[in-house]
TIMAR-390566 format. One line per field, with one value per residue: residue number from 1; residue in one letter; x, y, z of N, C-alpha, C in turn. Coordinates in steps of 0.1 Angstrom, whole numbers, plus 5000, padded with zeros to 4 digits. Example, Ala and Ser with C-alpha at 12.3 -4.5 7.8 and 13.67 -1.06 7.14 Angstrom:
// TIMAR-390566
pos = (1; 2) $
code = (A; S) $
nc1 = (5132; 5128) $
nc2 = (4943; 4978) $
nc3 = (5078; 5071) $
cac1 = (5123; 5137) $
cac2 = (4955; 4989) $
cac3 = (5078; 5071) $
cc1 = (5132; 5129) $
cc2 = (4967; 5000) $
cc3 = (5078; 5079) $
***
This chain:
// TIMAR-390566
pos = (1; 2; 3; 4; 5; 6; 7; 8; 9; 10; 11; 12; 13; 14; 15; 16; 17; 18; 19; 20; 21; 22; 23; 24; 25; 26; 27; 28; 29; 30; 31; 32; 33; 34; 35; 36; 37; 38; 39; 40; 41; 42; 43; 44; 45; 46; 47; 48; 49; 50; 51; 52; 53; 54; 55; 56; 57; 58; 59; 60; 61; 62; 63; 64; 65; 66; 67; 68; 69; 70; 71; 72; 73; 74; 75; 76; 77; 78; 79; 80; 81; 82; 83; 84; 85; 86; 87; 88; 89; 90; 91; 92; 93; 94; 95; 96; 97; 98; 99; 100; 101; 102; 103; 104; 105; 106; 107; 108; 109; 110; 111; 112; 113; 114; 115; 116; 117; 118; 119; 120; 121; 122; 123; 124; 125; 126; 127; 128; 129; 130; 131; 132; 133; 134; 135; 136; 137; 138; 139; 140; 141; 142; 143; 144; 145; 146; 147; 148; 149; 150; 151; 152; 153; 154; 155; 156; 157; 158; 159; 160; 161; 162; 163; 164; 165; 166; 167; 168; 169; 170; 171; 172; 173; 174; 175; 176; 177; 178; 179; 180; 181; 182; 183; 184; 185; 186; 187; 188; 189; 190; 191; 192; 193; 194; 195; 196; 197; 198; 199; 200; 201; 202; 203; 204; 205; 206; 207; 208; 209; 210; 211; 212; 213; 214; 215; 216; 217; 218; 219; 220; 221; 222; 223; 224; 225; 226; 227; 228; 229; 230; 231; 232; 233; 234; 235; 236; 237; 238; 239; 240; 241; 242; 243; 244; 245; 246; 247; 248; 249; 250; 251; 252; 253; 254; 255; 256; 257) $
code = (X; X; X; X; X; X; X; X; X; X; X; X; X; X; X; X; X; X; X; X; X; X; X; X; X; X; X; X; X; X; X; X; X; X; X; X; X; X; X; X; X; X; X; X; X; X; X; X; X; X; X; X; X; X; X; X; X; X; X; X; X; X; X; X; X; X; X; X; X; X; X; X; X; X; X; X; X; X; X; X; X; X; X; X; X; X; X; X; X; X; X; X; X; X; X; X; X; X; X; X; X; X; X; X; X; X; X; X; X; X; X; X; X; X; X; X; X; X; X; X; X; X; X; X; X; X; X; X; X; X; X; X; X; X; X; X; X; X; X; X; X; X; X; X; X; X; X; X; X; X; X; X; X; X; X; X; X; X; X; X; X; X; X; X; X; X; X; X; X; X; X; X; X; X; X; X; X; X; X; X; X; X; X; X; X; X; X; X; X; X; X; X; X; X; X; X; X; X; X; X; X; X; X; X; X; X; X; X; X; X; X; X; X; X; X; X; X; X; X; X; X; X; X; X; X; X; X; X; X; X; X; X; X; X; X; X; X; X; X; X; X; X; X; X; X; X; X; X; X; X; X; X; X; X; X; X; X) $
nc1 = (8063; 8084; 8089; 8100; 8106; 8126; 8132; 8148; 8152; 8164; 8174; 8188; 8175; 8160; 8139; 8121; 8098; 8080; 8064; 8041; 8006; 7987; 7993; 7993; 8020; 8040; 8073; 8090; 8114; 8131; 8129; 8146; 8172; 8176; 8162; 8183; 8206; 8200; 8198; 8225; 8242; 8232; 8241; 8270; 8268; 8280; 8261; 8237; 8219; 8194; 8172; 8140; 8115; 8088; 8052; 8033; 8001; 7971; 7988; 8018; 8042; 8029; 8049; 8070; 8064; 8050; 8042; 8057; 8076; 8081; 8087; 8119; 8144; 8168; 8176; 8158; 8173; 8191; 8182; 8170; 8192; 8207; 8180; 8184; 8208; 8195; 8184; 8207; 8222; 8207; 8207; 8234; 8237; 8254; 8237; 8205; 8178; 8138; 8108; 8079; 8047; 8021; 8000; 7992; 8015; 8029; 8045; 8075; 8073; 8067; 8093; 8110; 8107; 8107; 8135; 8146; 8157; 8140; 8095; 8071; 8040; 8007; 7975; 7959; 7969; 7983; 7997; 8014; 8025; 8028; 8036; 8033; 8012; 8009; 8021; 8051; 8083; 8090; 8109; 8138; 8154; 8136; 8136; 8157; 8155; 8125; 8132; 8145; 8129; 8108; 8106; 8111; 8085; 8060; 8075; 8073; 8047; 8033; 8051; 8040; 8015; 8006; 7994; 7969; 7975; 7968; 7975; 7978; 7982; 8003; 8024; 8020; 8031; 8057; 8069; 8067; 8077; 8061; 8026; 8004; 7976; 7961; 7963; 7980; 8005; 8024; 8035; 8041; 8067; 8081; 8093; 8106; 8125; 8139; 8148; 8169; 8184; 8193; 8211; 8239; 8261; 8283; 8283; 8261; 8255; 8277; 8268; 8245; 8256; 8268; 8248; 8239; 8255; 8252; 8241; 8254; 8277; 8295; 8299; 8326; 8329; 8313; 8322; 8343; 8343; 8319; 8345; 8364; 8347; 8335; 8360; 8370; 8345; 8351; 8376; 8362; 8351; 8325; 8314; 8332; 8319; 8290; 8296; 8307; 8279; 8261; 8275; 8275; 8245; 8230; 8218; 8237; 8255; 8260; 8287; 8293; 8323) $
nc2 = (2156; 2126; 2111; 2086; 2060; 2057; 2026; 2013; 1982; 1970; 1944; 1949; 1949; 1963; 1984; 1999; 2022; 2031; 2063; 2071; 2070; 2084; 2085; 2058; 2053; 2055; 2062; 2086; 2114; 2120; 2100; 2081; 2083; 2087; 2060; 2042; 2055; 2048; 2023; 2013; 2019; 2008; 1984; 1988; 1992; 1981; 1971; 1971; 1939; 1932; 1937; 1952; 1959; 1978; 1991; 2018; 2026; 2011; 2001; 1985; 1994; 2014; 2022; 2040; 2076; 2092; 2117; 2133; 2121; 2133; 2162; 2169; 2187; 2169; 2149; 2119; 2092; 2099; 2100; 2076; 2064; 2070; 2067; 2035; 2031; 2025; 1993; 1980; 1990; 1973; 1946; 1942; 1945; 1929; 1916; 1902; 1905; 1914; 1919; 1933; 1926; 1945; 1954; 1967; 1960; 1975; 1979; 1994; 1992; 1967; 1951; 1963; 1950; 1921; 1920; 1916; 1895; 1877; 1874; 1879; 1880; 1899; 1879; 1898; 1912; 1930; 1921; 1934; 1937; 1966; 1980; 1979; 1987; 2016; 2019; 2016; 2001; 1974; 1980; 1986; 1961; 1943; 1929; 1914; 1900; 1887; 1865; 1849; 1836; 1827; 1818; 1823; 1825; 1826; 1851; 1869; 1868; 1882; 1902; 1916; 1913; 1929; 1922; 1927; 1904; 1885; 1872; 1849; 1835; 1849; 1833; 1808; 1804; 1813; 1840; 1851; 1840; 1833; 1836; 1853; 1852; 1885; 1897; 1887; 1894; 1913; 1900; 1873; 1883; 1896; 1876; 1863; 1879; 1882; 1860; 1859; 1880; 1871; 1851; 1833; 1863; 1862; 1838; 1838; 1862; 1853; 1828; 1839; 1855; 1834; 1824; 1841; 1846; 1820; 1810; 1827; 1803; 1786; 1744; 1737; 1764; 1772; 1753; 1756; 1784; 1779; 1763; 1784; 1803; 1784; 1782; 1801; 1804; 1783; 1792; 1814; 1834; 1825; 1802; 1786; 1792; 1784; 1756; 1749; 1755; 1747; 1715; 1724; 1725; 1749; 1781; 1801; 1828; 1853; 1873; 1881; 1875) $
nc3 = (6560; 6560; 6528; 6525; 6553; 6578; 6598; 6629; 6645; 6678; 6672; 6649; 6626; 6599; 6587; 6561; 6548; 6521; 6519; 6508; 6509; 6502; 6472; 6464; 6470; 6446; 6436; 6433; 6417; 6434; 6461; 6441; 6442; 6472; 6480; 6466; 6486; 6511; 6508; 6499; 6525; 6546; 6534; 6544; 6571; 6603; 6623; 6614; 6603; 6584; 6559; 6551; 6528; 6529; 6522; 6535; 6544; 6520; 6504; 6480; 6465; 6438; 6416; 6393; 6399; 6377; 6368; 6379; 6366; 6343; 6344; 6344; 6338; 6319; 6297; 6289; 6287; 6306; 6329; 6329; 6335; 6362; 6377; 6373; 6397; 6416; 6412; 6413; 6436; 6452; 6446; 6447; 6473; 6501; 6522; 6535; 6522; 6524; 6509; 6521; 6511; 6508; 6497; 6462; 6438; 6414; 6384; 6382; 6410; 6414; 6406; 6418; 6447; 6432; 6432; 6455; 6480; 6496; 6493; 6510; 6509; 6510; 6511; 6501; 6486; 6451; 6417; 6393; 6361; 6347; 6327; 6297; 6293; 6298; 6280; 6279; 6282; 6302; 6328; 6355; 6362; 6356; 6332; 6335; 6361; 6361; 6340; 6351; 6372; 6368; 6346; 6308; 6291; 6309; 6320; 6299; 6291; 6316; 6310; 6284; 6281; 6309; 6325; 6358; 6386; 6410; 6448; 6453; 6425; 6418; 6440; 6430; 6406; 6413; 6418; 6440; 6475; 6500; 6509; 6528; 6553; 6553; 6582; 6595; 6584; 6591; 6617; 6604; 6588; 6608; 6623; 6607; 6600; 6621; 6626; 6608; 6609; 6634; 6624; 6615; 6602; 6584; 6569; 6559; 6539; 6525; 6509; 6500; 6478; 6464; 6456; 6440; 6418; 6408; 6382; 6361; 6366; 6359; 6369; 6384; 6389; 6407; 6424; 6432; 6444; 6461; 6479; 6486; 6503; 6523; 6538; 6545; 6562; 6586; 6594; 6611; 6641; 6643; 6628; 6649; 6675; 6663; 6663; 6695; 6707; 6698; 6705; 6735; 6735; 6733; 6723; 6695; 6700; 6674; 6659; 6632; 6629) $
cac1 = (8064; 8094; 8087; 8104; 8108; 8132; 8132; 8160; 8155; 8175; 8178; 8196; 8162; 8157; 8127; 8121; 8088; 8072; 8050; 8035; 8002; 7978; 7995; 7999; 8033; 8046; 8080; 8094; 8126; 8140; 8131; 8153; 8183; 8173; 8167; 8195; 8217; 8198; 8208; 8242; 8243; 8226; 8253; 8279; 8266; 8282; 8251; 8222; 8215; 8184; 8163; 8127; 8110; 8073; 8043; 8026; 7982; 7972; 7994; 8033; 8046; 8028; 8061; 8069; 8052; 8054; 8040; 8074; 8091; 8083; 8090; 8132; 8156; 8178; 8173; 8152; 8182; 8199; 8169; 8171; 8207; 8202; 8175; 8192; 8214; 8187; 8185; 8221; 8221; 8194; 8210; 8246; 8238; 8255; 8231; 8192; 8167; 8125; 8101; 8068; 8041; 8008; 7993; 7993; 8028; 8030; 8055; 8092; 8077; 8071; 8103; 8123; 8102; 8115; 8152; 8146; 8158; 8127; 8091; 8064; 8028; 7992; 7963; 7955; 7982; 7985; 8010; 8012; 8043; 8015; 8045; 8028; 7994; 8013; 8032; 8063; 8088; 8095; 8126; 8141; 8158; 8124; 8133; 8169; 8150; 8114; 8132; 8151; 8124; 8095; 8111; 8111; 8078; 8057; 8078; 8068; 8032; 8034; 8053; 8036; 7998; 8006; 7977; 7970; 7975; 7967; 7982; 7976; 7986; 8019; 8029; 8017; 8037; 8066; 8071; 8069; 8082; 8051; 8012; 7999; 7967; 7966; 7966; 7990; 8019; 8033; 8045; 8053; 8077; 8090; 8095; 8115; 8139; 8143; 8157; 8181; 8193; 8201; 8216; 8258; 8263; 8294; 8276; 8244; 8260; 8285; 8253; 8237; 8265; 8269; 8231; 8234; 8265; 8254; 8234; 8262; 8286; 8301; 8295; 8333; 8332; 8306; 8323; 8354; 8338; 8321; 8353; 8368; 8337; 8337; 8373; 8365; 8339; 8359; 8388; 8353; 8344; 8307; 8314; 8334; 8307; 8287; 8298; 8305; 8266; 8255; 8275; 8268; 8232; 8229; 8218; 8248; 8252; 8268; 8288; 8297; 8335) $
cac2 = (2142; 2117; 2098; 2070; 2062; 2043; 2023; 2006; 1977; 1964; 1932; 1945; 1946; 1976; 1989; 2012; 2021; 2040; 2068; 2083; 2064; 2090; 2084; 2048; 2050; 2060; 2067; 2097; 2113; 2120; 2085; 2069; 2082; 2082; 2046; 2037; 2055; 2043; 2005; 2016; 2024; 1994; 1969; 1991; 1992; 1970; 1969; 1963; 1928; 1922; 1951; 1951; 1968; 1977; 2005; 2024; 2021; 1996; 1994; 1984; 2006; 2014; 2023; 2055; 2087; 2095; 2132; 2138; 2123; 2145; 2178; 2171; 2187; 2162; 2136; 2104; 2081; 2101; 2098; 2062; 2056; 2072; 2054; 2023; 2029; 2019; 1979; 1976; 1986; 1961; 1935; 1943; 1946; 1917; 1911; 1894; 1918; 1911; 1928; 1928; 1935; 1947; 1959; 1969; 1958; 1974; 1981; 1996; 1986; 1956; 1948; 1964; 1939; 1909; 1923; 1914; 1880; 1868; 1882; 1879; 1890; 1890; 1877; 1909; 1915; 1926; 1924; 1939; 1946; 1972; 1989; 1980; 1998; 2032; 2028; 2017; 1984; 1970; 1984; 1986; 1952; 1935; 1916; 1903; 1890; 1877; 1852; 1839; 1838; 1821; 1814; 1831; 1825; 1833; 1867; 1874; 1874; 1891; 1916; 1920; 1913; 1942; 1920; 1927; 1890; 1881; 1864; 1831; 1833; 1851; 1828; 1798; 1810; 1817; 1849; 1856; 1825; 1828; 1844; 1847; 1860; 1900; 1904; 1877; 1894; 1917; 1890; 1866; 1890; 1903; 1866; 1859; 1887; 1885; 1848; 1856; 1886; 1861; 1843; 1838; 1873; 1859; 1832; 1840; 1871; 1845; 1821; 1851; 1860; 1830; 1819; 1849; 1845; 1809; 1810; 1825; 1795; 1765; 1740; 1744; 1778; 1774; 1746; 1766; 1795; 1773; 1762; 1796; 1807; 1777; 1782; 1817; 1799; 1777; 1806; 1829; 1832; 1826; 1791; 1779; 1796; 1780; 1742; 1755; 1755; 1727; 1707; 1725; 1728; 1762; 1791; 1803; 1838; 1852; 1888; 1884; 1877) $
cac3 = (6562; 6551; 6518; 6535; 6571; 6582; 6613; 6629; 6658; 6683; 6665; 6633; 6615; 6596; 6577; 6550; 6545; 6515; 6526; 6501; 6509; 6489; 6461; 6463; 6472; 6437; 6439; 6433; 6413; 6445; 6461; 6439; 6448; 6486; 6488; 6471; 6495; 6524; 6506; 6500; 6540; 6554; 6530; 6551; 6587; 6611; 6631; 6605; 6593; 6575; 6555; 6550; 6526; 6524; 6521; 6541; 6535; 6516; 6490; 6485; 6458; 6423; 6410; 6394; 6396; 6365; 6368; 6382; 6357; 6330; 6344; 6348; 6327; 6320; 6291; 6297; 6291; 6316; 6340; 6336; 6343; 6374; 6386; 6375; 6404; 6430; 6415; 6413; 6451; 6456; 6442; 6454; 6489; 6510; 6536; 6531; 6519; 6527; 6507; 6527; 6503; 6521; 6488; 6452; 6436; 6397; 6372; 6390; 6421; 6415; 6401; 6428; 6452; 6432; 6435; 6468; 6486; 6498; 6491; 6516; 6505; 6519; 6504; 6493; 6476; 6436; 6409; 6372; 6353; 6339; 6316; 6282; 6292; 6299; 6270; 6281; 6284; 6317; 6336; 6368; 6360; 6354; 6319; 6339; 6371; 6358; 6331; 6362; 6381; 6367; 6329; 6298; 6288; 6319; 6320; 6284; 6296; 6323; 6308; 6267; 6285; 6320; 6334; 6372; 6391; 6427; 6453; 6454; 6411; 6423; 6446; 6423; 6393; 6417; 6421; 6460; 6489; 6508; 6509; 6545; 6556; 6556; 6595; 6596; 6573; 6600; 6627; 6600; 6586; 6617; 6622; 6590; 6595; 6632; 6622; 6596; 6617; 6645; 6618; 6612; 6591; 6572; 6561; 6548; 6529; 6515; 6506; 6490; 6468; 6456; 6448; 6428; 6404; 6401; 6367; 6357; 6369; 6356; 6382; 6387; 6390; 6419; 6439; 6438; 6453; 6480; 6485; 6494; 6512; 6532; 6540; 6554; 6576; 6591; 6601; 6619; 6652; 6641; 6630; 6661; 6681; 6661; 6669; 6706; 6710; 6693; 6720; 6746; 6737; 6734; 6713; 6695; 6694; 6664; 6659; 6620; 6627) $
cc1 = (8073; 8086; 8090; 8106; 8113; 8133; 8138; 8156; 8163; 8181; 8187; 8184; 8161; 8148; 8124; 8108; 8084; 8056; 8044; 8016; 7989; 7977; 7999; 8014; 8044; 8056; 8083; 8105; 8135; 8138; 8139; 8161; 8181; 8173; 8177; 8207; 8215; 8204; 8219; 8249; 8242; 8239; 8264; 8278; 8271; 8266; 8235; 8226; 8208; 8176; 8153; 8120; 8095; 8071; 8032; 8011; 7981; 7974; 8012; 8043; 8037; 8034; 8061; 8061; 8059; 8050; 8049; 8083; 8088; 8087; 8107; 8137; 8163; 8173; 8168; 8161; 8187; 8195; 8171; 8185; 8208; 8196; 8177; 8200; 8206; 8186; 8197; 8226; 8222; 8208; 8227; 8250; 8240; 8246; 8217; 8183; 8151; 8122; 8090; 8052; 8024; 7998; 7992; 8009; 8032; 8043; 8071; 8089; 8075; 8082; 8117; 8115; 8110; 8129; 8157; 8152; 8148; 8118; 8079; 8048; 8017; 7986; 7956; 7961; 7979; 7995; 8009; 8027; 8034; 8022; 8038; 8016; 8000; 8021; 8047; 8066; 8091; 8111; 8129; 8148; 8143; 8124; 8148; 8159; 8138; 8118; 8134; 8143; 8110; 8096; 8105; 8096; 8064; 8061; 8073; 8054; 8028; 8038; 8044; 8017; 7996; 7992; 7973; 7969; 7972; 7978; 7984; 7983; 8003; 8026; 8026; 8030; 8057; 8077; 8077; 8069; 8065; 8035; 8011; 7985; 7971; 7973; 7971; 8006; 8029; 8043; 8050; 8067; 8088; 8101; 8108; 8127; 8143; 8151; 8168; 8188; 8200; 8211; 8235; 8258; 8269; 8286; 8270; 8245; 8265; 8276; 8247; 8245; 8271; 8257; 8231; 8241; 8261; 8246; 8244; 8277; 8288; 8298; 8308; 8334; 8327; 8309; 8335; 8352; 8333; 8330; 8357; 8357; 8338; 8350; 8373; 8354; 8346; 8369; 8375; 8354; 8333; 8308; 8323; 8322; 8296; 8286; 8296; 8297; 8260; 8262; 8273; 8250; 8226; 8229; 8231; 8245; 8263; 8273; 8290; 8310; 8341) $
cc2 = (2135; 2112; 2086; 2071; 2053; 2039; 2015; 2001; 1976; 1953; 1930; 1948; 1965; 1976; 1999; 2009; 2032; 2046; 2080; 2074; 2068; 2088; 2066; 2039; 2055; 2068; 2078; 2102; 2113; 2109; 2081; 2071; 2079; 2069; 2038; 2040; 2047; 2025; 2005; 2014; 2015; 1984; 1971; 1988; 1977; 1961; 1966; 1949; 1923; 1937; 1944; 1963; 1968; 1988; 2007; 2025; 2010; 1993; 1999; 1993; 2008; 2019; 2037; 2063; 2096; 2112; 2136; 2137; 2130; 2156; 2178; 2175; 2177; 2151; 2125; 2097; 2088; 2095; 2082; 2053; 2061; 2066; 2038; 2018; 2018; 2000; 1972; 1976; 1974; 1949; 1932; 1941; 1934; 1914; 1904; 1906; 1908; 1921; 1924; 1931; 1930; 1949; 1954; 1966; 1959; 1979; 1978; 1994; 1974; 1947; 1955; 1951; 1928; 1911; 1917; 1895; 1873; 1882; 1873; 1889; 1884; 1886; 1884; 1918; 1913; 1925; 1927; 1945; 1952; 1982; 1990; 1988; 2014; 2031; 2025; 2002; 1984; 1974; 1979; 1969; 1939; 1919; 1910; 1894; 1877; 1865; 1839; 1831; 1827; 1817; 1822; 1830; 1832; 1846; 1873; 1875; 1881; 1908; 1924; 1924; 1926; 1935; 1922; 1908; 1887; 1874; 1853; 1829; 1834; 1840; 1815; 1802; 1810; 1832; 1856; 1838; 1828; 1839; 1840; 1859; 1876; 1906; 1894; 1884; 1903; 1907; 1878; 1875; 1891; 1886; 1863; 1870; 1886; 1867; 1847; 1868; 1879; 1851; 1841; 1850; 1869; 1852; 1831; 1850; 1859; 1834; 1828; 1853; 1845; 1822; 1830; 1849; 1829; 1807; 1817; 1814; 1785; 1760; 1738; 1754; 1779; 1765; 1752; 1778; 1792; 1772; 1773; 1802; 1800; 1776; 1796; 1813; 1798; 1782; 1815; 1822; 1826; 1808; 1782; 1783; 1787; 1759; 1744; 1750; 1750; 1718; 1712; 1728; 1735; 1769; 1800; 1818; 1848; 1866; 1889; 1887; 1866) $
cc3 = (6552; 6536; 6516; 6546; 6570; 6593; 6615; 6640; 6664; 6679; 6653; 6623; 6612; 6585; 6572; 6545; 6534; 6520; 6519; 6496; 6497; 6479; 6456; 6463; 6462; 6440; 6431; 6426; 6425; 6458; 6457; 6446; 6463; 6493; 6486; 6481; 6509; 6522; 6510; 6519; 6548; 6547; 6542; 6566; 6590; 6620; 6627; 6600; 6584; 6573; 6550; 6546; 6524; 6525; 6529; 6532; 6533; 6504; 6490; 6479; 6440; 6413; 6407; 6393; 6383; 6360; 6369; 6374; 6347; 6331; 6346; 6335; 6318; 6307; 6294; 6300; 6303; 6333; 6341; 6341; 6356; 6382; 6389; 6385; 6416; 6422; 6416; 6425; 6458; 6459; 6446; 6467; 6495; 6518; 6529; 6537; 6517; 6520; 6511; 6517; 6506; 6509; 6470; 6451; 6423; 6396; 6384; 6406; 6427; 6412; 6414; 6442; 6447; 6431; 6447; 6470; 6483; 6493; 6503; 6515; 6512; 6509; 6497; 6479; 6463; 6428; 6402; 6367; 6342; 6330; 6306; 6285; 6297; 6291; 6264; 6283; 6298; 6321; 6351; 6372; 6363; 6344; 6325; 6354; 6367; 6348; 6344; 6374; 6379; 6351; 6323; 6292; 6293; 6320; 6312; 6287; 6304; 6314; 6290; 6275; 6298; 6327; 6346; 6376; 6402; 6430; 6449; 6434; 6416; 6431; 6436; 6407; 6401; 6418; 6433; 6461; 6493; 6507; 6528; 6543; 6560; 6570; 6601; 6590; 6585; 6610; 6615; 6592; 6591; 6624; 6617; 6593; 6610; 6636; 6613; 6604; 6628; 6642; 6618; 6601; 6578; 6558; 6555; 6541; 6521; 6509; 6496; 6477; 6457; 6447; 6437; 6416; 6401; 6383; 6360; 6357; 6362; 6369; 6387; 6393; 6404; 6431; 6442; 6445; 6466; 6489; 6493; 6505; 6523; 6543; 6547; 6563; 6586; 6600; 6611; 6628; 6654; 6643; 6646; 6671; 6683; 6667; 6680; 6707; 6705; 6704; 6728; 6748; 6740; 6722; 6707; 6692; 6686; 6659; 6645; 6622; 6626) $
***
């Protein structure tokens, strides 16, 4: 049986599910690489739009399995530049990434979670950046997302205390966009990504890319970029389309050209 499954709609929607439920999903050495190629793959495809990750059971990933990682040849640092590759993926990948999170959400996987776009968790749902109680500092670009994310102070507790958190905290703190009831999180999900795949492609790549260089921007820096961006709208198919069907009062429908 896979250790991920991936499953591709008709809509563009594609899901990558961790299935290593026994083990609470605990990824794997050979995981990493895996899902970042499967990233790498999805940025490329014409035909995917919107990736969605979650875990199989009831829980989302409890990050590495660390049994595995001690038996590799190879030098730790080496080990971790390696897996380094998978948030740089993440976080590279043009299109709008969901992480659905059904369960448990510790250390690297909860940090590849907030790599993510959006985050969508149930009520059941945990979190722990539980590094300091095995030992170790937060990775997997944990100490660059969580400052950004919920500020420098909040991350520092999170990450020095490894406390477990709930929903309702996570989403309060800012963490995850939204909590929904448990047997509620599938259709809103499917929801959420079956709306941004219907979406203009161009755009909401070029949207993405620039929400994410902006903390590093002048506010210069970032209206000149609109500019160009915008200026590559305007030339697509998507946006005349787009107008099109707003006057005629119609759903526009949008190929990413």
């Amino acid at each position: 049986m896979a250790d991920l499954v991936v499953n591709r709609a008709p809509n563009g929607v594609v899901t990558v599910s961790f299935n290593r439920p026994e083990k609470k999903n605990a990824i794997t050495y050979a995981m990493w690489g895996e899902l970042t190629e499967i990233i790498r793959k999805f940025g490329q495809s014409a035909d995917d739009r919107v990736l969605v990750i979650t875990g199989s059971g009831d829980s989302f990933c409890a990050g590495a399995d660390l049994s595995g990682e001690m038996v590799h040849g190879e030098h730790h640092l080496a080990r971790m530049h390696y897996i380094n590759l998978l948030p740089l993926a993440l976080h590279a990948c043009p299109k709008p990434t969901i992480a659905k999170i059904n369960g448990v959400a510790a250390g690297a996987g909860l940090n590849l979670a907030l790599g993510c776009d959006l985050i969508v968790a149930s009520s059941e749902a945990r979190f722990s950046e539980i590094f300091a109680k095995r030992g170790l500092t937060v990775d997997l670009g944990g100490t660059w997302l969580l400052p950004r994310l919920i500020g420098i102070h909040r991350a520092k507790e999170l990450a020095l205390f490894g406390d477990i958190i709930s929903a309702a905290e996570a989403e309060r703190i800012g963490i995850v966009n939204r909590v929904v009831p448990a047997k509620e999180l599938d259709a809103f999900v499917d929801d959420w990504a079956a709306r941004l795949a219907a979406g203009p492609p161009l755009a909401l790549q070029m949207s993405k890319q620039l929400l994410n260089a902006a903390l590093a921007s002048s506010l210069q820096e970032a209206l000149n970029a609109e500019a160009m961006a915008q200026s590559v709208n305007f030339g697509s198919e998507d946006t005349r389309e787009a107008i099109g069907a707003f006057f005629q009062k119609r759903t526009p429908a949008f190929k990413g050209r």
